[in-house]
TORKE-346964 format. One record per residue (C-alpha): residue number from 1; residue in three letters; x, y, z. Coordinates in steps of 0.1 Angstrom, whole numbers. Each point is the difference from the previous one (the first is absolute). Layout:
BEGIN
[rec NUM ALA [X Y Z]]
...
//
This chain:
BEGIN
[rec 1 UNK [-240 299 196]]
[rec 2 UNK [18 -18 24]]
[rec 3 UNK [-25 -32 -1]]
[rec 4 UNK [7 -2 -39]]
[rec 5 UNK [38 3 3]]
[rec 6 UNK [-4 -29 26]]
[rec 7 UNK [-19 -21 -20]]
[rec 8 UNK [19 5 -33]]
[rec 9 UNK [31 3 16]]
[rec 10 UNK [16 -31 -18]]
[rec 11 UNK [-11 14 -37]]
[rec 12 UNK [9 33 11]]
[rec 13 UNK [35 -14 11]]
[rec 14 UNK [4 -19 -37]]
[rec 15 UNK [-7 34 -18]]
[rec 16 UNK [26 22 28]]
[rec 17 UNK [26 -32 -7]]
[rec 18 UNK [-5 6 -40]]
[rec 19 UNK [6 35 4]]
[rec 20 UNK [32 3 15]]
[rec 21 UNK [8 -33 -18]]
[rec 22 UNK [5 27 -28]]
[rec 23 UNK [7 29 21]]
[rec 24 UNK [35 -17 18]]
[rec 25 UNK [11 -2 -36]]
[rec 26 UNK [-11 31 -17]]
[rec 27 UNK [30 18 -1]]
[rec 28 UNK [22 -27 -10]]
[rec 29 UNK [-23 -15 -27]]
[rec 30 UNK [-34 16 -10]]
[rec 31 UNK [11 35 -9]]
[rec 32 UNK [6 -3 -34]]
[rec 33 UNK [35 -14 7]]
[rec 34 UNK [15 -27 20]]
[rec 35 UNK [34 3 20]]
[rec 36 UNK [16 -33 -11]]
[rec 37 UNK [34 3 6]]
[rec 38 UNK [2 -20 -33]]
[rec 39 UNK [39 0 -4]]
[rec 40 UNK [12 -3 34]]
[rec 41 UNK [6 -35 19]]
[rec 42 UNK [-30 -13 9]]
[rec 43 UNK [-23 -27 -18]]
[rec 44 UNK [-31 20 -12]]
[rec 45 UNK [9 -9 -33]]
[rec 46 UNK [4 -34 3]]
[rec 47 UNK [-34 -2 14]]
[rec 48 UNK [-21 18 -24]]
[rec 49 UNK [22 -22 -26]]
[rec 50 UNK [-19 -31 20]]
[rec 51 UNK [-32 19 -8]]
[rec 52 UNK [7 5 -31]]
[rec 53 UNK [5 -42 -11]]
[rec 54 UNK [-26 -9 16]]
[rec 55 UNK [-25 24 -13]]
[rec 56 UNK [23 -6 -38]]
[rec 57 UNK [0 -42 4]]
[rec 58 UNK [-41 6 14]]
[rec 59 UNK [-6 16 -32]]
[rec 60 UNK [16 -28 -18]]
[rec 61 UNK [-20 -27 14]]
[rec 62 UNK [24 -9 25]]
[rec 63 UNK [-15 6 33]]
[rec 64 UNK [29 -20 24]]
[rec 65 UNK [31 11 -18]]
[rec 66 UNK [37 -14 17]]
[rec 67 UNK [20 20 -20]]
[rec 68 UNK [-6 37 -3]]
[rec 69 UNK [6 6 -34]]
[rec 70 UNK [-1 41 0]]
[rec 71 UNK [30 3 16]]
[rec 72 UNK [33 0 -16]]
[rec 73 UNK [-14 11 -37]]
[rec 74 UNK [-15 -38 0]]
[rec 75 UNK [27 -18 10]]
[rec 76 UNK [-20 -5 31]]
[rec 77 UNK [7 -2 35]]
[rec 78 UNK [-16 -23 31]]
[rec 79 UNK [-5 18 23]]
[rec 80 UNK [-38 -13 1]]
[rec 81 UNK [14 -33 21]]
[rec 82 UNK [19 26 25]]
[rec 83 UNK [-27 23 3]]
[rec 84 UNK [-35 -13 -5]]
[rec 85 UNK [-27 20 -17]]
[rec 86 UNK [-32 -12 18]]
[rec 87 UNK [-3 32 12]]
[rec 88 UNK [6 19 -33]]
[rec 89 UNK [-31 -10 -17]]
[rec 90 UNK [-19 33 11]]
[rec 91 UNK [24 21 -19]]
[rec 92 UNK [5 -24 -31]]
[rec 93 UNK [-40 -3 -4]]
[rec 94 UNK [0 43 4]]
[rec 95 UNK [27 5 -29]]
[rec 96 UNK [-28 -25 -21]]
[rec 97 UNK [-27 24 10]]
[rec 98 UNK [18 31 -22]]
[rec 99 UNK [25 13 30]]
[rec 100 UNK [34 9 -6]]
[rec 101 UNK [29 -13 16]]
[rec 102 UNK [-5 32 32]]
[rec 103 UNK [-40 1 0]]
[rec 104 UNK [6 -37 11]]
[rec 105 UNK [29 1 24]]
[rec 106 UNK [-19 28 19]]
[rec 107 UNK [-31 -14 0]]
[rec 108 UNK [17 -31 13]]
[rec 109 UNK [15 22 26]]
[rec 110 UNK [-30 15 15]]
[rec 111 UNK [-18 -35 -2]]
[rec 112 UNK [33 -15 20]]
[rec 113 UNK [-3 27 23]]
[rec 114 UNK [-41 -5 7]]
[rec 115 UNK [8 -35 3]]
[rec 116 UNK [23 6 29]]
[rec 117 UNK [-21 22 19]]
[rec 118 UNK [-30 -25 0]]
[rec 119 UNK [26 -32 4]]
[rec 120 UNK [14 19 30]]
[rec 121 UNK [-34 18 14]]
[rec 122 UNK [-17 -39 -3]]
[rec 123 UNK [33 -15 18]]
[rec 124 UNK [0 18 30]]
[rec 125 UNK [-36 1 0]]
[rec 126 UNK [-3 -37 2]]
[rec 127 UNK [17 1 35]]
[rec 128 UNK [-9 32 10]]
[rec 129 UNK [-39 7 -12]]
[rec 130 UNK [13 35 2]]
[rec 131 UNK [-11 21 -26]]
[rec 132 UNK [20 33 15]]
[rec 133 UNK [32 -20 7]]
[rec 134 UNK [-5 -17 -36]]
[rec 135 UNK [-2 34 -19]]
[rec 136 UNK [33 7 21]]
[rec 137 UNK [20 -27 -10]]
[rec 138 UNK [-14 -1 -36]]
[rec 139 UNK [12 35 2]]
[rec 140 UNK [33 -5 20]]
[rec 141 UNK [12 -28 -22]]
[rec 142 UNK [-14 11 -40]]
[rec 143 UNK [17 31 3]]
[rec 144 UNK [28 -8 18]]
[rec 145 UNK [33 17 -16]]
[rec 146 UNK [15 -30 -6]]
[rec 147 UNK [-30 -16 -19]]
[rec 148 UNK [-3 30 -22]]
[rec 149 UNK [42 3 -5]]
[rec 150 UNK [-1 -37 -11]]
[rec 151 UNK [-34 15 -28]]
[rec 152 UNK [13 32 -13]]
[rec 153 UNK [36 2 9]]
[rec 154 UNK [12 -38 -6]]
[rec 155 UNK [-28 -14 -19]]
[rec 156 UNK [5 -31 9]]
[rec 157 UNK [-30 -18 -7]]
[rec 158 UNK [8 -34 19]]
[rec 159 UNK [4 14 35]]
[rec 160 UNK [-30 28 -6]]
[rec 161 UNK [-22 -33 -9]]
[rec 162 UNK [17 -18 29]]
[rec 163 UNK [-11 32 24]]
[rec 164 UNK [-33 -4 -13]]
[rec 165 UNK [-3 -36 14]]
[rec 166 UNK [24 5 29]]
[rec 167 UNK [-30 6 29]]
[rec 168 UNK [-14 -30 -10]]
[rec 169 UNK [34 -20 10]]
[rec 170 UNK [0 22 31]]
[rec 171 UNK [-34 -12 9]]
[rec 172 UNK [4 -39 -5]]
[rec 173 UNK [29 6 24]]
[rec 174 UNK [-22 12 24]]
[rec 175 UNK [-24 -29 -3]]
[rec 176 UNK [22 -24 -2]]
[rec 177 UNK [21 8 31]]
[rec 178 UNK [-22 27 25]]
[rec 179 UNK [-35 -12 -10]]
[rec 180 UNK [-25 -23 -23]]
[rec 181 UNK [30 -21 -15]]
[rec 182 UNK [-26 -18 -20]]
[rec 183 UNK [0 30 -20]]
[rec 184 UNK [32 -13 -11]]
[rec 185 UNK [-9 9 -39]]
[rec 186 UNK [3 35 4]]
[rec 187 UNK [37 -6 0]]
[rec 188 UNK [-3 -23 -27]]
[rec 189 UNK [-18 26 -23]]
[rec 190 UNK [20 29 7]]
[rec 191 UNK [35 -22 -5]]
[rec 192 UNK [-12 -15 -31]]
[rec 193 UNK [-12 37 -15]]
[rec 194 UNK [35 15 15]]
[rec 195 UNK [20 -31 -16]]
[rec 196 UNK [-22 8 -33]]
[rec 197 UNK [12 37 4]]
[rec 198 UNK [38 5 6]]
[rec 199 UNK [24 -32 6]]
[rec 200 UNK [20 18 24]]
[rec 201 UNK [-27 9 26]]
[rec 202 UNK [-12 -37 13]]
[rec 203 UNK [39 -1 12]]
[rec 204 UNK [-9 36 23]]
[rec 205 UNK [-30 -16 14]]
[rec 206 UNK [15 -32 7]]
[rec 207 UNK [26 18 24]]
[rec 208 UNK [-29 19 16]]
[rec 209 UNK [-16 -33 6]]
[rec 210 UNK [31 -18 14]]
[rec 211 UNK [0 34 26]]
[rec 212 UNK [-33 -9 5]]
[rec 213 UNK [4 -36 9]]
[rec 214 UNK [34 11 23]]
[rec 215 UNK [-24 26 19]]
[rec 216 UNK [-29 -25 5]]
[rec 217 UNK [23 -31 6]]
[rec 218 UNK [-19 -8 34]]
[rec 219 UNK [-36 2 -14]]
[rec 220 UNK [13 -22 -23]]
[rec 221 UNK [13 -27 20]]
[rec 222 UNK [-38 7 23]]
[rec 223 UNK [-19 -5 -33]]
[rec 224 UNK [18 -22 -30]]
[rec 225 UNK [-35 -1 -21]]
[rec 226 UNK [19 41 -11]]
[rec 227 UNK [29 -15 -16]]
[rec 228 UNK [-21 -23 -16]]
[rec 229 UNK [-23 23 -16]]
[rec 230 UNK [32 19 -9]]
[rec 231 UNK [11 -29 -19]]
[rec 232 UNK [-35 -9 -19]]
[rec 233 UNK [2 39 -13]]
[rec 234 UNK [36 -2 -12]]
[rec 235 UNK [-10 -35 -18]]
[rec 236 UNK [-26 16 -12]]
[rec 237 UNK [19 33 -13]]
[rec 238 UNK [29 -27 -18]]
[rec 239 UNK [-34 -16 -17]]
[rec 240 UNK [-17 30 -9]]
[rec 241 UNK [35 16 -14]]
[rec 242 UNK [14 -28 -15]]
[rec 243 UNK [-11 13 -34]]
[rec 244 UNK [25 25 3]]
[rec 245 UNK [27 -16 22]]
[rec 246 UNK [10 -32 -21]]
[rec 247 UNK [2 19 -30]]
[rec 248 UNK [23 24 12]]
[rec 249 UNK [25 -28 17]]
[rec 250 UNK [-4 -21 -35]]
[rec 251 UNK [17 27 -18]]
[rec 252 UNK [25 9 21]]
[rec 253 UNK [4 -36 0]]
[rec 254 UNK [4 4 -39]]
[rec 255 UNK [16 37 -3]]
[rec 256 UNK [27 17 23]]
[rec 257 UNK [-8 37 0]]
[rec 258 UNK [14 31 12]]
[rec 259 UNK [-23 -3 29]]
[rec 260 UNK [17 -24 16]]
[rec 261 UNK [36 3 -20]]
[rec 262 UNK [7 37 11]]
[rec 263 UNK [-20 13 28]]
[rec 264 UNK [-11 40 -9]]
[rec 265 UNK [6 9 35]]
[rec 266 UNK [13 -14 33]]
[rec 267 UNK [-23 1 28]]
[rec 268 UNK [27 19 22]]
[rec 269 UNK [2 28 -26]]
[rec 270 UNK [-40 8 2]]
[rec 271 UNK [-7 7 40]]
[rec 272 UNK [-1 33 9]]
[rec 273 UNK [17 23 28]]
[rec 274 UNK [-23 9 30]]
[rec 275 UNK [8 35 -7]]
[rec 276 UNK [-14 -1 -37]]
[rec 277 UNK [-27 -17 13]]
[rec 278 UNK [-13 26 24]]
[rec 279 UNK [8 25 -21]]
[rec 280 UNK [-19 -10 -34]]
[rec 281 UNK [-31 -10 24]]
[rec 282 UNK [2 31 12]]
[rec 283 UNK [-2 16 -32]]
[rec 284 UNK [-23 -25 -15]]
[rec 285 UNK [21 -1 -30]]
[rec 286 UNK [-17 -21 -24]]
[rec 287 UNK [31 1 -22]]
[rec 288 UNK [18 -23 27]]
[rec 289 UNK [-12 -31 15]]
[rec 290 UNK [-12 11 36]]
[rec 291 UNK [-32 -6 21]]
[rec 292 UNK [-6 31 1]]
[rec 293 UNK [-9 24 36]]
[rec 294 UNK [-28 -18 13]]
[rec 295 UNK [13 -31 -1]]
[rec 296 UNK [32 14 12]]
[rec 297 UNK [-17 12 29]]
[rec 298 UNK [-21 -30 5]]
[rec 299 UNK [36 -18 5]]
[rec 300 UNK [8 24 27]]
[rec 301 UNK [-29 -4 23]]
[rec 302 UNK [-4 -37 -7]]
[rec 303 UNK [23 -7 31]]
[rec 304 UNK [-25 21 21]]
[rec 305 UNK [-34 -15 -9]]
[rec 306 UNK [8 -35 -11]]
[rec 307 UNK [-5 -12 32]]
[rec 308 UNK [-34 15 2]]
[rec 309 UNK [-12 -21 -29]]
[rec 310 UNK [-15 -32 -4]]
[rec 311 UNK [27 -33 -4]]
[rec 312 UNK [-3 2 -37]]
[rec 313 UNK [0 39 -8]]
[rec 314 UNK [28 -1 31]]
[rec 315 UNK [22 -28 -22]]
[rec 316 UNK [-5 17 -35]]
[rec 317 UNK [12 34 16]]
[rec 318 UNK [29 -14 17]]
[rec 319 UNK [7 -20 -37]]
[rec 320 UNK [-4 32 -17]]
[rec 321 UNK [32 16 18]]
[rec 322 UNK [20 -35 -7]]
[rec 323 UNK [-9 5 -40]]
[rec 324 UNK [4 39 3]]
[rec 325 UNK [35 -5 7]]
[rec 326 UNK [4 -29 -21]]
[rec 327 UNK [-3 28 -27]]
[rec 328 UNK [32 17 15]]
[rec 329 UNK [39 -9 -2]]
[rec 330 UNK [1 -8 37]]
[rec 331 UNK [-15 -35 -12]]
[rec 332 UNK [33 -19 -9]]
[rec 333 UNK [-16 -5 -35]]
[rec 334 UNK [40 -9 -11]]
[rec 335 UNK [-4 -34 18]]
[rec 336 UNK [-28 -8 -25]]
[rec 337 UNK [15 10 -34]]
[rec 338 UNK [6 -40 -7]]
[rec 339 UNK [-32 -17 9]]
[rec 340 UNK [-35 1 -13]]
[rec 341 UNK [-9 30 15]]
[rec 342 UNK [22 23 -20]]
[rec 343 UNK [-31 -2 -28]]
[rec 344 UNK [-18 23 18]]
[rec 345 UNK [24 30 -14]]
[rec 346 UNK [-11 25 26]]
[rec 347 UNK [-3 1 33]]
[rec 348 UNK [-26 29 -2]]
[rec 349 UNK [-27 -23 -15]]
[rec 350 UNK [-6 -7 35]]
[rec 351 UNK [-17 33 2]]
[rec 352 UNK [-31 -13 -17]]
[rec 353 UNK [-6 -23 31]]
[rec 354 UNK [12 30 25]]
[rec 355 UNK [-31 18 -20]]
[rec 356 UNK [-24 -26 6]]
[rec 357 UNK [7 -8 35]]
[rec 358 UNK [4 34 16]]
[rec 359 UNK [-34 10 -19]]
[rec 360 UNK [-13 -30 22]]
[rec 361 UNK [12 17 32]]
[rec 362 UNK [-13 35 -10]]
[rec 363 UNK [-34 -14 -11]]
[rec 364 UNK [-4 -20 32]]
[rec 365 UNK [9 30 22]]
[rec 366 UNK [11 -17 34]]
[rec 367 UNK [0 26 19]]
[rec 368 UNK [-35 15 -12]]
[rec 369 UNK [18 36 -10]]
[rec 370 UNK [-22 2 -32]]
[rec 371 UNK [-33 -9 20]]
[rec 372 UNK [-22 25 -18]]
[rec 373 UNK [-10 -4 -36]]
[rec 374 UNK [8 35 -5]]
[rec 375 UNK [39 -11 9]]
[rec 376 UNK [-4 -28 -22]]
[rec 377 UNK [-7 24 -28]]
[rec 378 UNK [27 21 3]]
[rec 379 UNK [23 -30 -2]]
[rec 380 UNK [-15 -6 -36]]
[rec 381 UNK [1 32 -11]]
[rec 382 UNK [35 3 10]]
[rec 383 UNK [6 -32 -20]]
[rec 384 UNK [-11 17 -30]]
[rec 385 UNK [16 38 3]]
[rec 386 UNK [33 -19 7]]
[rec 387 UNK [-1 -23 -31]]
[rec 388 UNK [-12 27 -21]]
[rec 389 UNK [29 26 16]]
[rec 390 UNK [27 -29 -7]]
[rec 391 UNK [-12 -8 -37]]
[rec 392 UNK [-3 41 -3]]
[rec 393 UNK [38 2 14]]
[rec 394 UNK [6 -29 -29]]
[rec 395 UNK [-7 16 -29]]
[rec 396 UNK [10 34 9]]
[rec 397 UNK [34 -11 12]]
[rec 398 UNK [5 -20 -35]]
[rec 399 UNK [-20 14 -31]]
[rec 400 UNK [29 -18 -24]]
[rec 401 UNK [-20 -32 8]]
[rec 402 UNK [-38 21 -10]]
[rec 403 UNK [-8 -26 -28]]
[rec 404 UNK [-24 6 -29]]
[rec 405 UNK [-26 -28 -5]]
[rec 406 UNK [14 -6 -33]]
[rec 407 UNK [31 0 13]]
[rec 408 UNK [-10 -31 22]]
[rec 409 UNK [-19 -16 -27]]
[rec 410 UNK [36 -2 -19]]
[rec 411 UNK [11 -33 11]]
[rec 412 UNK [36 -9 6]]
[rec 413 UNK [1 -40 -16]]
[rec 414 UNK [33 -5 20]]
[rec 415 UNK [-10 16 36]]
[rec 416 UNK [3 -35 18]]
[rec 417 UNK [10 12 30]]
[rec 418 UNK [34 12 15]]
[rec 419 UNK [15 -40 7]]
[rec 420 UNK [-10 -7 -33]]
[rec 421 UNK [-7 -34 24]]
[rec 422 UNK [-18 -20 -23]]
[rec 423 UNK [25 2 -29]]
[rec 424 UNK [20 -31 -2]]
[rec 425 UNK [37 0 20]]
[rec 426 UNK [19 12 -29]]
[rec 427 UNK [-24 19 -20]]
[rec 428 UNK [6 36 -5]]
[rec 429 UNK [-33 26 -9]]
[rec 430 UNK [21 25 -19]]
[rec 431 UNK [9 -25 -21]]
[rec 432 UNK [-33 -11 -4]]
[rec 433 UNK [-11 31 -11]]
[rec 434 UNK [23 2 -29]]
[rec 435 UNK [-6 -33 -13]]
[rec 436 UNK [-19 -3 -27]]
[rec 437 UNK [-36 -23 3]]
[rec 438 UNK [5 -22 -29]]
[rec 439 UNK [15 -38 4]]
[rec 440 UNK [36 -3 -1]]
[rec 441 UNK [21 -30 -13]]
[rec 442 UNK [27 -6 21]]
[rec 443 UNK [10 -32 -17]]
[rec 444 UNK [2 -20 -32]]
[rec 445 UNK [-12 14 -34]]
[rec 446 UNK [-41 6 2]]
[rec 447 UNK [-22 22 -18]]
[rec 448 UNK [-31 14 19]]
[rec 449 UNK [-31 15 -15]]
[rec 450 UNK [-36 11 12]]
[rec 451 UNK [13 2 37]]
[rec 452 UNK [-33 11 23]]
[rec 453 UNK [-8 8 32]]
[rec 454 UNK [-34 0 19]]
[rec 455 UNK [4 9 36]]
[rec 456 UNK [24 -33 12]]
[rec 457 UNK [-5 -19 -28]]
[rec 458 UNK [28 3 -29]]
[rec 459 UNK [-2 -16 -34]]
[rec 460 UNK [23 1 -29]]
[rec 461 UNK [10 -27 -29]]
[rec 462 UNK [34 -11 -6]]
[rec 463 UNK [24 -14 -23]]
[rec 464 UNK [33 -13 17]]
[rec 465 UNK [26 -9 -24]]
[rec 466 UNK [20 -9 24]]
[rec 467 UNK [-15 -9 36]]
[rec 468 UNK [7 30 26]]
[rec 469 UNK [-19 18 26]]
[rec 470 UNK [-24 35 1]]
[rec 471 UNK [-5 20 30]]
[rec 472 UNK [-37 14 1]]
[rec 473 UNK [-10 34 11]]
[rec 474 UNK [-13 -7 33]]
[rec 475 UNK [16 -14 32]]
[rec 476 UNK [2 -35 -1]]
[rec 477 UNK [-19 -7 40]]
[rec 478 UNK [-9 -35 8]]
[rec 479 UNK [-34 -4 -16]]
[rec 480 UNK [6 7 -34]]
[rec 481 UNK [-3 -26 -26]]
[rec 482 UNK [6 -16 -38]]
[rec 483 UNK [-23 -29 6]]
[rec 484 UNK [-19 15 -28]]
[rec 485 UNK [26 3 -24]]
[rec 486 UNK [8 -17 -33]]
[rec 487 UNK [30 -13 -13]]
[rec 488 UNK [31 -9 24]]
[rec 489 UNK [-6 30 27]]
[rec 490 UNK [17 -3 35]]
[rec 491 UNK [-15 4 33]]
[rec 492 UNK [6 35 10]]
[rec 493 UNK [27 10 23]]
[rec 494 UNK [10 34 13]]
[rec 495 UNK [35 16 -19]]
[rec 496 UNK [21 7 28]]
[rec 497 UNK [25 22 -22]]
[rec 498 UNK [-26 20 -14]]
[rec 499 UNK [-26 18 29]]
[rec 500 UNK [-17 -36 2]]
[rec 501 UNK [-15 3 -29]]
[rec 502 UNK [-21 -30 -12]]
[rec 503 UNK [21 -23 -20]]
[rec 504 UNK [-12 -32 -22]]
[rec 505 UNK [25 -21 -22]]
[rec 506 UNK [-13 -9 -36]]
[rec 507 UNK [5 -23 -27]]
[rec 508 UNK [-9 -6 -33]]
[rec 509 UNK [-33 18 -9]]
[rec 510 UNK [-34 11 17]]
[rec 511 UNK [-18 25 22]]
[rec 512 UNK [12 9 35]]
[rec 513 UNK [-28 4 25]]
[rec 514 UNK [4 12 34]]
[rec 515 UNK [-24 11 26]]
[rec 516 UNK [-5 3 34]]
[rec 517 UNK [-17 -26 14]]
[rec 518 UNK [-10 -6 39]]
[rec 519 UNK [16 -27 16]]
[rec 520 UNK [-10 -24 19]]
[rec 521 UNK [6 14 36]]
[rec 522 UNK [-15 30 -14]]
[rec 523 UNK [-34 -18 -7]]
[rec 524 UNK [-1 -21 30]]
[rec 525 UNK [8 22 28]]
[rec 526 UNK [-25 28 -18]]
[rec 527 UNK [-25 -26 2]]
[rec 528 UNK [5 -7 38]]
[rec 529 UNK [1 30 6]]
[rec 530 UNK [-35 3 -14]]
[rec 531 UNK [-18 -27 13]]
[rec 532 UNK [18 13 38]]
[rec 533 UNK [-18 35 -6]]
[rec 534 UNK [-32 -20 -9]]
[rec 535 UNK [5 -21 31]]
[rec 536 UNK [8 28 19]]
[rec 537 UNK [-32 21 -5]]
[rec 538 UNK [-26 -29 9]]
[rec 539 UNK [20 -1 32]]
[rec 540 UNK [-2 34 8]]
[rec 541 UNK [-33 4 -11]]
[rec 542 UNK [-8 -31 25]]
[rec 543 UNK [14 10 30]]
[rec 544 UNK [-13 37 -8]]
[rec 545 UNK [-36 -17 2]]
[rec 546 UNK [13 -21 29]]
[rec 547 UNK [8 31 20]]
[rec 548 UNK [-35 16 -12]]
[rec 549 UNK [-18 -30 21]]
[rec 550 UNK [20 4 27]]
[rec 551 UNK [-9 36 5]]
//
C-alpha cells in the first residue's frame, strides 16, 4: 500500500486538492444555497455583473468587449478597461454550456481554489523538491482565513484571482534576489497574471519588493547582474501588460471619473486597531477581515525562529511583521491620504501578502518542530477543521444572508460597486435608474423614429427641423463613434449635465450611428502585448531546455 501511495502520490495529491477544493466551500456555496451577502457593501455583485457581459457580449459575437453593456439596464458601464476579463473566460464559456449564473460562479470557485493549491504546491516545490513541506504550504496558504474571507465573505474576485497567482510573485522574488536570478521570468509571469487580476495588487507587491531590495541592499551592491534581471522582468511585465495599462490611462486621459474625483475611502480610515486584530484572528471571524489564529500565531513566534531560517525565509518573516502592522493604525496611514498610495483603500489588503509569507515560514519549518510526516499531517488537517469551523461559525452567526440559488441568479443591473468609481465625476446612479432608455432631444426641434440598440451600437433616423442635439442611452466613454452615420451627425461627446450620457449634435436629416469602436492605443498595445507573450514563451521554453543540458 505504502509503495502505491508513493508512486501515485502526485495524482493522488490532484484528486485530495479537488476534493477539499469543494469541501473549503461546501457550506458557503454547494448546499443548495449560497451565503452572498448580496445587499451588504461589498462587490460580489459587481463581479458576477462582469460575468455576466462577458458571457452576454460572447453570446453576441463579441468576444473582447470594452464596454460592459449588462450593466446599468444597457446604458453600459467600462469597467472591462479597469478590470480586465482574461481571467473570466472559464465562467463566460460555462454559462454557454447551459449553467446558470450560481452553477458557474461556484464551479469557478472550486476551479480558483484547485488552481491555488497546485500554483502554491508547484511554487514551493520548485525550491524546495519537498513534497511534505509542499502539501503544507499548499495547505497553509489555500485555506488560509483570509483567502477564504476575501471568497465567501467579500467576494472579491480580483484579489481571490490575485491570491491565486501570488506564490508565483513570491517565488520570482526568491530567484531573483536569494538564488537562480536567471529565473528572472517567474516574476514576470506571476506580475503579469496579478496585473491581469486586480489593479490594486501589483502596487502591494511592489512595496514588498522595495523591502526586499532595502533588506538585500549589500548583496546587491556584491552582485549588480540582480538588479538587472529585476529590471528585464519589470520591462517585461510593462510589455506583457500594456494591453491593459494604456487603455486604462487613455480614458482617464478622456473621462474624469469618480475614481479619481471623490476617493470612496481614505487610507487612514481603513487600518485597523491591534486589538481588533488579535481579537477577530482569534476568533477566525470570517465576517471581518483578519488572518485568522494561525497566522496570528505564526506572527508571534516569528521573532523566535526567524533567525533559525535560511537568509530568504529569515527576510520574508522579518517583512511579514513590517506588513502585519502595516495593516494596523500604528502605521501613520494619515501622512499618506494625499499621495498615490491612498488608492490602495485599506490597509488590511496587506494581509494577503502576511498570508503568503508566513505560510513560507511555517512550510520551511526552521527549527525542524514538524520533522515527522505524521506532524506535517496534523498541520493540514488542522487547516481544514479550522476553515470549515470559521465558514460553520459564518453561516450560523448570519442566516439573513442564506441565499437561494435563484435568488443569486436575480441580477441587480445597477450593483456596480459601492464607489460607483467608474461612473463619470458628476453622474448620479439613482438617477440613472429612473431615466428612461430612449434618446432624448435636448435641443432644437427633431423628430426621432426606429431608435435601436444592439449591445453598444445605437441606431435611430432623424428629422431635425431645426438643428439641436440628442443624448443616447448609453454613457458617452471615449471610444464611441458616428463615423458611420449619415446626414450631418457630430462626433460624440459625453453630456456633462446629464450622468455623461452620450451626446451627438444633428442637422438636417439622416440616420445617427454610433458604436463602440477600439481605439487606437487599444489595438496597438493589445498587440504588443501579444507578440511579448509569444516572445516570452520561446524564451522560457529555451532556457528551460538550456537548463535540461546542463543537468
Amino acid at each position: 500500500m505504502k509503495k502505491i501511495l508513493l508512486k501515485y502520490k502526485f495524482p493522488l495529491t490532484l484528486i485530495l486538492f479537488l476534493v477539499v477544493s469543494i469541501l473549503s466551500i461546501y457550506l458557503t456555496g454547494l448546499d443548495r444555497h449560497i451565503w452572498s451577502f448580496l445587499e451588504m457593501g461589498n462587490d460580489g455583485r459587481f463581479h458576477v455583473m462582469r460575468m455576466q457581459g462577458l458571457y452576454e457580449a460572447i453570446k453576441h459575437g463579441n468576444f473582447f468587449p470594452v464596454v460592459n453593456m449588462s450593466f446599468l439596464g444597457g446604458f453600459g458601464y467600462i469597467s472591462n478597461i479597469f478590470y480586465s476579463n482574461l481571467w473570466l473566460y472559464p465562467v463566460a464559456f460555462l454559462r454557454l454550456l447551459g449553467m446558470t449564473t450560481v452553477q458557474a460562479f461556484i464551479s469557478f470557485y472550486v476551479l480558483i481554489n484547485f488552481a491555488t493549491f497546485v500554483i502554491s504546491f508547484e511554487s514551493y516545490y520548485v525550491v524546495s523538491r519537498r513534497f511534505d513541506k509542499s502539501l503544507v504550504f499548499s495547505f497553509v496558504y489555500t485555506l488560509s482565513v483570509y483567502r477564504i474571507f476575501d471568497m465567501v465573505r467579500r467576494f472579491d474576485i480580483g484579489e481571490v484571482l490575485t491570491l491565486t497567482f501570488l506564490p508565483i510573485v513570491i517565488l520570482g522574488v526568491y530567484e531573483i534576489f536569494y538564488a537562480d536570478n536567471s529565473k528572472w521570468w517567474y516574476l514576470t509571469i506571476g506580475m503579469t497574471a496579478v496585473i491581469y487580476s486586480h489593479a490594486l495588487s501589483p502596487i502591494l507587491i511592489a512595496i514588498f519588493i522595495l523591502l526586499v531590495i532595502i533588506f538585500r541592499i549589500k548583496t546587491l551592491v556584491e552582485e549588480p547582474k540582480r538588479i538587472l534581471t529585476l529590471v528585464y522582468s519589470g520591462l517585461s511585465s510593462l510589455l506583457l501588460s500594456l494591453g491593459y495599462f494604456l487603455p486604462m490611462y487613455e480614458q482617464l486621459k478622456h473621462t474624469q471619473f469618480k475614481l479619481t474625483h471623490a476617493p470612496l475611502i481614505y487610507v487612514s480610515q481603513g487600518s485597523m486597531q491591534i486589538s481588533d486584530l488579535i481579537k477577530l484572528s482569534l476568533e477566525n471571524d470570517l465576517f471581518k477581515q483578519n488572518i485568522g489564529i494561525l497566522m496570528l500565531l505564526m506572527a508571534l513566534i516569528v521573532p523566535i525562529i526567524a533567525w533559525k531560517a535560511a537568509p530568504a525565509v529569515r527576510d520574508f518573516a522579518i517583512i511579514g511583521e513590517i506588513l502585519l502592522l502595516m495593516t494596523t493604525d500604528i502605521f501613520p496611514w494619515n501622512l499618506f491620504i494625499h499621495t498615490p498610495l491612498n488608492i490602495i483603500q485599506f490597509p488590511w489588503r496587506f494581509n494577503m501578502l502576511v498570508t503568503v509569507l508566513f505560510a513560507v515560514i511555517l512550510a520551511s519549518d526552521p527549527c525542524d518542530w514538524l520533522n515527522r510526516f505524521w506532524k506535517k499531517g496534523a498541520i493540514i488537517s488542522l487547516t481544514i477543521i479550522i476553515i470549515c469551523l470559521a465558514e460553520f461559525s459564518l453561516v450560523t452567526n448570519h442566516p439573513t444572508q442564506d441565499d437561494s440559488y435563484a435568488a443569486f441568479n436575480n441580477l441587480d443591473v445597477y450593483s456596480i460597486g459601492a464607489g460607483q468609481e467608474y461612473l463619470p465625476k458628476n453622474a448620479n446612479l439613482e438617477q440613472l435608474r429612473r431615466t428612461k432608455h430612449v434618446p432624448e432631444v435636448k435641443s432644437g426641434s427633431i423628430k426621432i423614429r426606429n431608435f435601436q440598440q444592439k449591445g453598444s451600437s445605437i441606431k435611430l433616423n432623424f428629422n431635425a427641423t431645426k438643428a439641436g442635439k440628442i443624448d443616447l442611452p448609453i454613457i458617452g466613454y471615449y471610444g464611441y463613434s458616428s463615423n458611420s452615420s449619415t446626414g450631418d451627425v457630430s462626433a460624440v461627446k459625453m453630456d456633462q449635465t446629464n450622468n455623461g450620457l452620450a451626446q451627438v449634435k444633428v442637422r438636417g436629416s439622416g440616420v445617427v450611428r454610433v458604436k463602440y469602436e477600439k481605439t487606437p492605443i487599444q489595438k496597438i498595445s493589445k498587440l504588443i502585448s501579444i507578440i511579448s507573450f509569444l516572445i516570452m514563451i520561446i524564451y522560457i521554453f529555451r532556457q528551460n531546455r538550456v537548463s535540461s543540458k546542463l543537468e
